[in-house]
VODREN-66523 format. One record per residue (C-alpha): x, y, z. Coordinates in steps of 0.2 Angstrom, whole numbers, plus 5000, padded with zeros to 4 digits. Each point is the difference from the previous one (the first is absolute). Layout:
BEGIN
XYZ
...
END
This chain:
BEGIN
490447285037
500449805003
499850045017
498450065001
499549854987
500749875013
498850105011
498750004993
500149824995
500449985016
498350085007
499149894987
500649845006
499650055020
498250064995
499849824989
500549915016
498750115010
498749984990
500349824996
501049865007
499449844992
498250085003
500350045016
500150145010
501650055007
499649975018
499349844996
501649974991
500950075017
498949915009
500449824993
501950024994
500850105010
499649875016
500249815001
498549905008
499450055016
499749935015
499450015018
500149925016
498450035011
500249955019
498550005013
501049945017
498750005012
498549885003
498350045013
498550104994
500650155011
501450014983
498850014988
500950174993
501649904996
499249874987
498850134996
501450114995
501149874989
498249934992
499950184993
502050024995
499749844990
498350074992
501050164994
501349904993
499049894991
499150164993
501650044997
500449864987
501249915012
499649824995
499449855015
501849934996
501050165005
499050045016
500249885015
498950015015
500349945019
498450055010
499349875015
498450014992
499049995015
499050154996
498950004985
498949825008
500450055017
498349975010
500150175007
499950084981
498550104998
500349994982
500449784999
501350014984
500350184997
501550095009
499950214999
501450145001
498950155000
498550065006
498949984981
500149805002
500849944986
500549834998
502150005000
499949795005
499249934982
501449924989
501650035013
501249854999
500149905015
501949974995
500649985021
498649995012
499949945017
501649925009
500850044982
500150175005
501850005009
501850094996
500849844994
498850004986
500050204999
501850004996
499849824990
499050094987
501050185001
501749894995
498849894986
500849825012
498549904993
500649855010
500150105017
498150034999
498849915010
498349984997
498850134990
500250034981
502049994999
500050164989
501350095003
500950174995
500849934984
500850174992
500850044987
501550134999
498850144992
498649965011
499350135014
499349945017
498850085010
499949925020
498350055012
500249955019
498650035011
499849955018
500650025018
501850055003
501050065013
502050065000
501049894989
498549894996
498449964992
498949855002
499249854992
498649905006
501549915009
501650075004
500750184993
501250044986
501650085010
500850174988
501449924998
499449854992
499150104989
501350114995
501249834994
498649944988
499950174993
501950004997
500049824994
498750034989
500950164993
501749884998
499049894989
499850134988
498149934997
499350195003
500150174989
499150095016
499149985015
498750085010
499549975019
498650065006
499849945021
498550055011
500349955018
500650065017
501950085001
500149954979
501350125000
501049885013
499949874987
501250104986
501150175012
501649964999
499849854992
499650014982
501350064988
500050094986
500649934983
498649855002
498950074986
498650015015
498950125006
499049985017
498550135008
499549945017
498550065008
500650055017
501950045007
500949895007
499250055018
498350014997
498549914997
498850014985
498350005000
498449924990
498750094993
498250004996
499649955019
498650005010
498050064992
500350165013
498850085011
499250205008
501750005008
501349934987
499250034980
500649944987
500550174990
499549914983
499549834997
499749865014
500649804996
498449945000
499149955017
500249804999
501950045001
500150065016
501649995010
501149954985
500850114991
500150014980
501750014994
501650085009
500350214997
501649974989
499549854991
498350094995
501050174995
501049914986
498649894993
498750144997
501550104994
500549884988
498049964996
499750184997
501450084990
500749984983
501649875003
500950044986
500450175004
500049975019
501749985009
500449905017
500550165008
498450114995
499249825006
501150015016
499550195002
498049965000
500249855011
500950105013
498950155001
498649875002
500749905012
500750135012
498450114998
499650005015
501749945011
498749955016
499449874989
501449994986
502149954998
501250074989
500349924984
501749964996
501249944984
501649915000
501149934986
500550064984
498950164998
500650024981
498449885000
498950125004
499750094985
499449844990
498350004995
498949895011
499349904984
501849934999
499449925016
498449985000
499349994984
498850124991
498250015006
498550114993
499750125013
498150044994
499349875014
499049975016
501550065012
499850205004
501450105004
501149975016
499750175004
498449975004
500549885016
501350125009
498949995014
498849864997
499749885016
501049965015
502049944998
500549895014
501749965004
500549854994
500349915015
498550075007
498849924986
499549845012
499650095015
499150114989
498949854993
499749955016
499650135008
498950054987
499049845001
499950035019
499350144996
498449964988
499649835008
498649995010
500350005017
500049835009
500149914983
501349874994
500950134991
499950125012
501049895013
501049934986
500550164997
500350075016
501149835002
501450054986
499950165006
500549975018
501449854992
500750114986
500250155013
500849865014
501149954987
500650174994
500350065019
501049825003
501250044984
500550175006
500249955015
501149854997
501150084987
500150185013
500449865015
501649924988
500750184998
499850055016
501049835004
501250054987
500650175001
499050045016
498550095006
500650184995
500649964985
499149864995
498450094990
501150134990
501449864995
498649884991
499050144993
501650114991
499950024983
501550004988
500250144988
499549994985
501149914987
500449875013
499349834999
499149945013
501349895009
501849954997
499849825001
498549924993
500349835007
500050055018
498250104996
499449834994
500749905013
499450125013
498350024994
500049805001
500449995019
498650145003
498649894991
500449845008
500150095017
498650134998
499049954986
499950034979
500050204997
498350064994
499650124987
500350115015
501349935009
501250024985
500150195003
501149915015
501449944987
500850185000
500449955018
500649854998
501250074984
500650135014
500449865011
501049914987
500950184994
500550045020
501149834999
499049905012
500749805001
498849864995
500049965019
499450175007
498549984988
499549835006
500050045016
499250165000
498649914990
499849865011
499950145014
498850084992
498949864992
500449855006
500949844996
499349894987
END
């Protein structure tokens, strides 16, 4: 009999606590004790209007946070801002993610722009070193033990890296901050989210377990990703469902990952949505269409997955102006990623009149940005041959490591080598840094300093 009447008062007490915690609901209660203050880190690496997508996509992540109750404080922002004046904006202010036009730019702080957008300050701001900031607002990621984190990284990539408007942050780096960050005990948990080409290069067999962190990537680590909302279409390529409007031709929109997650996270109901049914929806959307899609991946501490995405990103009203993310599955053109400036350009070829400025403009960057591409290949297929010769030459710079494997064994030589190819054969495009795989390989086959230069100067040139 007692113990039924602990029971019961047991019951009581629960129901109490449902129906009234202070006068708040119990997932507000959840929702505002159970996590310390949030914050997040939004990263645009990329500058040029042919990148529009990349700003687009972290103008939108900050306007979803902010809906989110994140406060200005907690969310810090490095984006070139290059895009919403640019003189080739049809819409002079205004930056779009989606094909409905709505304004993502208004209110986004312009914490890191320009030359401020580098790794030094990247990491600077992870490990809260105020006094290794240069430039921009000097905010940094100044966490407290019971704090979340949530990290977005959009641009260009390639194996092992991804860019900045100058020079790239190398995996490895990456992967010591994280670790640094983890020793300093200033985190509960963390969440990456990385859009760029071979993400997945950036954390196989690289990231531990037992940081507290928990990484999707939109592509393997041998594969590009793609943008999305590309191109108004035509008789002969549609768009299925809804066209970027006209003005926006050749750009595209956002990138197919980055996209997934934000109108997944603008469309369903954050507090009961996990990262993993999160993961799930971005993955089936991404890799819809594999022609025109990569595979999704995850890394880390998967124990994360199951938490609630508000825990991250705040708690949004879902009745808005966004429409399900199942209505784009097949909305637009995707473009590969490293295919988005030829893509501009050829598109403006395309629609300029001929025998105008831009018509000749146009055909101009086509015929360089083809010259060049055809130049890199050939440079970095002449090294190998050089190297491991001309039967062996292709399939040692293009083999890929199992998975589970990092990219290279030492990280300095990659560095080093990819140092003696730029200054021989010119900085690595958005393009050419598919090419690093090659050079890693290079490193991994235990080639000396020595061969490298020579073979370089063979093929390239001396300075």
């Amino acid at each position: 009999m007692i113990f039924k009447y602990i029971v019961c008062v047991a019951l009581v007490v629960v129901l109490s606590i449902c129906v009234n915690i202070e006068g708040r609901s119990v997932s507000k209660f959840l929702t505002e004790e159970t996590v310390g203050t949030k914050w997040a880190v939004l990263v645009a690496g990329s500058n040029g209007w042919w990148n529009y997508r990349h700003q687009a996509d972290v103008c939108h992540a900050y306007q979803l946070l902010k809906k989110g109750g994140l406060k200005d404080e907690n969310i810090i922002v490095f984006m070139y801002d290059d895009i919403a004046n640019n003189t080739m904006n049809p819409r002079p202010g205004v930056i779009i993610n989606n094909p409905h036009g709505q304004d993502v730019y208004k209110g986004v702080p312009k914490d890191y722009v320009g030359e401020d957008v580098n790794a030094e300050n990247f990491f600077n701001v992870i490990l809260a070193n105020k006094s290794g900031i240069t430039g921009g607002s000097g905010k940094v990621l100044n966490s407290a033990p019971n704090d979340h984190i949530f990290i977005y990284y959009v641009d260009h990539g390639g194996p092992g890296i991804v860019s900045m408007p100058t020079g790239v942050v190398y995996a490895n780096d990456l992967i010591d901050v994280l670790k640094k960050k983890h020793g300093s005990g200033t985190y509960s948990k963390l969440v990456f989210y990385l859009e760029a080409c071979e993400s997945g290069s950036m954390f196989d067999g690289l990231l531990p377990e037992g940081l507290d962190i928990y990484v999707t990537t939109a592509s393997n680590p041998n594969e590009s990703s793609w943008g999305t909302y590309c191109g108004v279409g035509d008789a002969r390529d549609p768009c299925l469902v809804a066209c970027p409007p006209p003005e926006f031709k050749g750009v595209c929109l956002g990138d197919l990952y980055s996209v997934a997650w934000m109108e997944d996270s603008d469309v369903q109901d954050r507090q009961t949505e996990t990262l993993d049914d999160q993961y799930d929806r971005i993955a089936n959307r991404t890799a819809a269409n594999l022609t025109y899609g990569s595979h999704v991946m995850q890394y880390g501490d998967m124990v994360l997955s199951v938490d609630a995405l508000f825990q991250y990103m705040g708690v949004a009203s879902i009745n808005h102006s966004h429409v399900s993310m199942n209505s784009y599955k097949s909305s637009s053109q995707n473009v590969e990623q490293r295919e988005t400036e030829l893509f501009y350009w050829q598109s403006k070829y395309d629609n300029a009149p001929e025998g105008s400025d831009d018509y000749f403009e146009a055909r101009a960057k086509l015929i360089n940005v083809v010259a060049h591409r055809s130049q890199v290949d050939n440079n970095v297929k002449h090294i190998g041959d050089l190297l491991f010769g001309v039967k062996y030459g292709n399939e040692a710079l293009q083999t890929v490591r199992s998975s589970g494997q990092p990219l290279v064994d030492n990280w300095d030589c990659l560095k080093s080598y990819v140092e003696i190819f730029e200054a021989h054969c010119g900085k690595l495009s958005s393009y050419g840094k598919k090419h690093i795989r090659g050079i890693a390989n290079i490193c991994n086959a235990g080639i000396e300093r020595e061969q490298m230069t020579a073979a370089t100067v063979q093929a390239c040139g001396p300075l």
